[in-house]
C-alpha positions as CSV (number, residue, x, y, z in Angstrom):
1,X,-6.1,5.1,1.5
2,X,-3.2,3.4,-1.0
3,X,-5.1,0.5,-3.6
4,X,-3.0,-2.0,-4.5
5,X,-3.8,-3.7,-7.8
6,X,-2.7,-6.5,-10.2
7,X,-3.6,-5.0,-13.6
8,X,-3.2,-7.5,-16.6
9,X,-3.3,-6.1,-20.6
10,X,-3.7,-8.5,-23.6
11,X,-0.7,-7.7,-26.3
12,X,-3.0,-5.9,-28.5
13,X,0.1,-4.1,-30.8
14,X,3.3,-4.1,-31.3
15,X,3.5,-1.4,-29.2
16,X,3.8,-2.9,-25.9
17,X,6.5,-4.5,-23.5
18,X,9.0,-7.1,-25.4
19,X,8.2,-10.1,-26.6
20,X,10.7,-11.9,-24.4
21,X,9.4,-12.9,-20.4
22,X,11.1,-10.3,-18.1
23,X,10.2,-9.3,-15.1
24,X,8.8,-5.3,-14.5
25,X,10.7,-3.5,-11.7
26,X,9.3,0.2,-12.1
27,X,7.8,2.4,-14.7
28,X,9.6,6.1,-14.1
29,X,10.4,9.3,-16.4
30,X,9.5,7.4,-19.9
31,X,11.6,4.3,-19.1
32,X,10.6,0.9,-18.0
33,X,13.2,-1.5,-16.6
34,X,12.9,-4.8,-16.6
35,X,14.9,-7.8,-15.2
36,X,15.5,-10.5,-17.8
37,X,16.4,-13.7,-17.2
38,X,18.7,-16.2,-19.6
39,X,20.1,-19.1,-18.2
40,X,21.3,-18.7,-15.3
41,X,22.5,-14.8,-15.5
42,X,19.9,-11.9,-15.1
43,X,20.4,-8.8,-16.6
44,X,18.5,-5.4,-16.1
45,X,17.5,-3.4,-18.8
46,X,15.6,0.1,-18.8
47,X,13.9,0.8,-22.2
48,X,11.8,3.1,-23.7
49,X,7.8,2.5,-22.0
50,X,5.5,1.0,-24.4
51,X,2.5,2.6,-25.0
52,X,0.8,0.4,-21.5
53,X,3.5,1.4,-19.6
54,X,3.1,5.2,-20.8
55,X,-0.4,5.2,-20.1
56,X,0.2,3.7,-16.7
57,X,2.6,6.2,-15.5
58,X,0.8,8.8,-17.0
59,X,-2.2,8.2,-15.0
60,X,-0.3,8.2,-11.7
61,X,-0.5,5.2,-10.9
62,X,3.1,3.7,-9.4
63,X,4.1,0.7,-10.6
64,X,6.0,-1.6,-7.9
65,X,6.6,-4.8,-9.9
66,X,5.1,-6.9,-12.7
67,X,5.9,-9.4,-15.5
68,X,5.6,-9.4,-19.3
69,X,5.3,-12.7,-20.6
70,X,3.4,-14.5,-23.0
71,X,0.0,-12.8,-24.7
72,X,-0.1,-10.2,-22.0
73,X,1.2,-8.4,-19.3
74,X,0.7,-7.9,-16.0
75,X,1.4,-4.9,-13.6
76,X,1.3,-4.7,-10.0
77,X,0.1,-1.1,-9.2
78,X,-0.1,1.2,-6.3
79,X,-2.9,3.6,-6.7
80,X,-3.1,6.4,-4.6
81,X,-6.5,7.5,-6.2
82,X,-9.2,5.6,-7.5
83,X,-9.7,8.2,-10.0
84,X,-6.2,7.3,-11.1
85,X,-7.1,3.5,-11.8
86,X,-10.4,4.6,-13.5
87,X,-8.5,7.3,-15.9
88,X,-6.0,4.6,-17.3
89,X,-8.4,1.6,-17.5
90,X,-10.6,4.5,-20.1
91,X,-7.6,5.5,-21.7
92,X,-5.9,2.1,-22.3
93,X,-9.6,0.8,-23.4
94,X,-9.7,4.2,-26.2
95,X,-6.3,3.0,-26.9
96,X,-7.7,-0.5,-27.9
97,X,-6.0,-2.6,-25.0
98,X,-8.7,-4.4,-22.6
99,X,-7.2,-4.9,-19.5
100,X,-8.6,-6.3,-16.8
101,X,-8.2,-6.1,-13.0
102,X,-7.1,-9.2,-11.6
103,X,-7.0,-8.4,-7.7
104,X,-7.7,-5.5,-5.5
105,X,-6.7,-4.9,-2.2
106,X,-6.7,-2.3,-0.1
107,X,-3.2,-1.0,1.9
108,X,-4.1,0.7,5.0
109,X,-1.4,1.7,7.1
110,X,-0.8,0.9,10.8
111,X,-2.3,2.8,13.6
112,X,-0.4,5.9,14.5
113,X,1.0,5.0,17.7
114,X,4.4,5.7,19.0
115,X,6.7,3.6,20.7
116,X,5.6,5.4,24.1
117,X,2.4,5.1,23.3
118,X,2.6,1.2,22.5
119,X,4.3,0.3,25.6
120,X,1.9,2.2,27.9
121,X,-0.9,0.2,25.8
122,X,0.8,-2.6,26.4
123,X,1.4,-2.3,30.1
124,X,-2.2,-0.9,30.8
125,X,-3.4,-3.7,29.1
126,X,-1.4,-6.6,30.5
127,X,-2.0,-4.9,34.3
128,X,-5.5,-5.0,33.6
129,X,-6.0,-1.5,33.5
130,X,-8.9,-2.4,30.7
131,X,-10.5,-5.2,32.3
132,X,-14.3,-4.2,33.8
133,X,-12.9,-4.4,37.3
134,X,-9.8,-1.9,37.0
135,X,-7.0,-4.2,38.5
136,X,-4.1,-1.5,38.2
137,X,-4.9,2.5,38.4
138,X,-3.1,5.0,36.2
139,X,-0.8,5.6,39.4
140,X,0.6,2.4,39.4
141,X,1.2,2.2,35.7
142,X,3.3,6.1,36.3
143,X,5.1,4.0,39.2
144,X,6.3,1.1,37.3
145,X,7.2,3.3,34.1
146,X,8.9,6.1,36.6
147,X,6.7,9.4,35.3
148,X,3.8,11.1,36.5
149,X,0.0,10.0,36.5
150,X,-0.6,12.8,34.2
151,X,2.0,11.6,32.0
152,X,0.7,8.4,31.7
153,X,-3.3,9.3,31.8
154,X,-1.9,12.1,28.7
155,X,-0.5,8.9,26.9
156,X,-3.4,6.7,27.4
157,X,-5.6,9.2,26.1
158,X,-3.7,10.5,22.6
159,X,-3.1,6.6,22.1
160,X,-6.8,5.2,22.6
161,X,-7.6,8.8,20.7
162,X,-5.2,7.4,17.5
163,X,-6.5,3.8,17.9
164,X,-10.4,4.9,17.8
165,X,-9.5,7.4,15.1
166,X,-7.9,4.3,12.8
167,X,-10.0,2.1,13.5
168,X,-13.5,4.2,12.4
169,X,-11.5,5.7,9.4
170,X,-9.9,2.5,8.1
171,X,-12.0,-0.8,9.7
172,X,-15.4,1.0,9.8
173,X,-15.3,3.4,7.2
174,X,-16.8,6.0,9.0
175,X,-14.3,8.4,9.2
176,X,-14.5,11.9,11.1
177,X,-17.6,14.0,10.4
């Protein structure tokens, strides 16, 4: 499970991102870039990281986007680990910065389904296949697709078996004991 967080820093030195409001497009190999805009040009930059951003990437946390303006800045952060968030909010605090966590959300990815699998879901479904009454049978569905009812009972099953599997890791929690 992927966290994504909004991490914002006080300027606490003047070791950290520009004084000037840019916009933060990644944090990679010891350079930040940044897209500046003057007028009506933009411009892209990569610089040296600050000492935030260097703690940041250091943690391994990947940084997707952000903005450096006024007293502080403000990352947006995938974070793989939690551990990961927790290491660079202790280091940046024993480095004298005091960030802060401004959102958390949590990215979970779609069930794994494949396209098969969706359309027999689908079909199965909109049939009535599900209801309490059975309207359709796992025949009919292997008719109107043009397989075999083991095909389609083989489909059913791995696809209801990937649903129920997301749904108690991700929704409930629960996982697989």
């Amino acid at each position: 499970m992927v966290h994504f967080v909004r991490l914002q820093v006080p300027r606490g030195s003047e070791d950290s991102c520009s004084d000037e409001c840019s916009e933060i497009v990644a944090v990679h190999s010891g350079k930040t870039i940044h897209i500046w805009t003057k007028g009506r040009g933009r411009h892209i930059t990569g610089e040296d990281s600050c000492q935030i951003c260097r703690i940041i990437e250091g943690s391994g946390l990947i940084v997707v986007g952000g903005e450096s303006c006024g007293d502080h800045v403000t990352y947006e952060l995938l974070v793989p680990h939690i551990g990961s968030l927790k290491r660079a909010l202790r280091d940046l605090h024993s480095s004298g910065y005091r960030p802060r966590v401004v959102s958390n959300a949590v990215y979970v990815p779609s069930p794994p389904l494949t396209m098969e699998q969706i359309k027999v879901l689908r079909l199965a479904y909109v049939r009535g296949y599900f209801d309490e009454k059975r309207a359709v049978t796992v025949k009919e569905i292997a008719e109107l697709l043009g397989t075999s009812p083991a095909s389609v009972d083989r489909m059913l099953r791995r696809a209801l078996r990937n649903l129920v599997g997301y749904y108690l890791t991700y929704k409930s929690g629960a996982g697989r004991t």
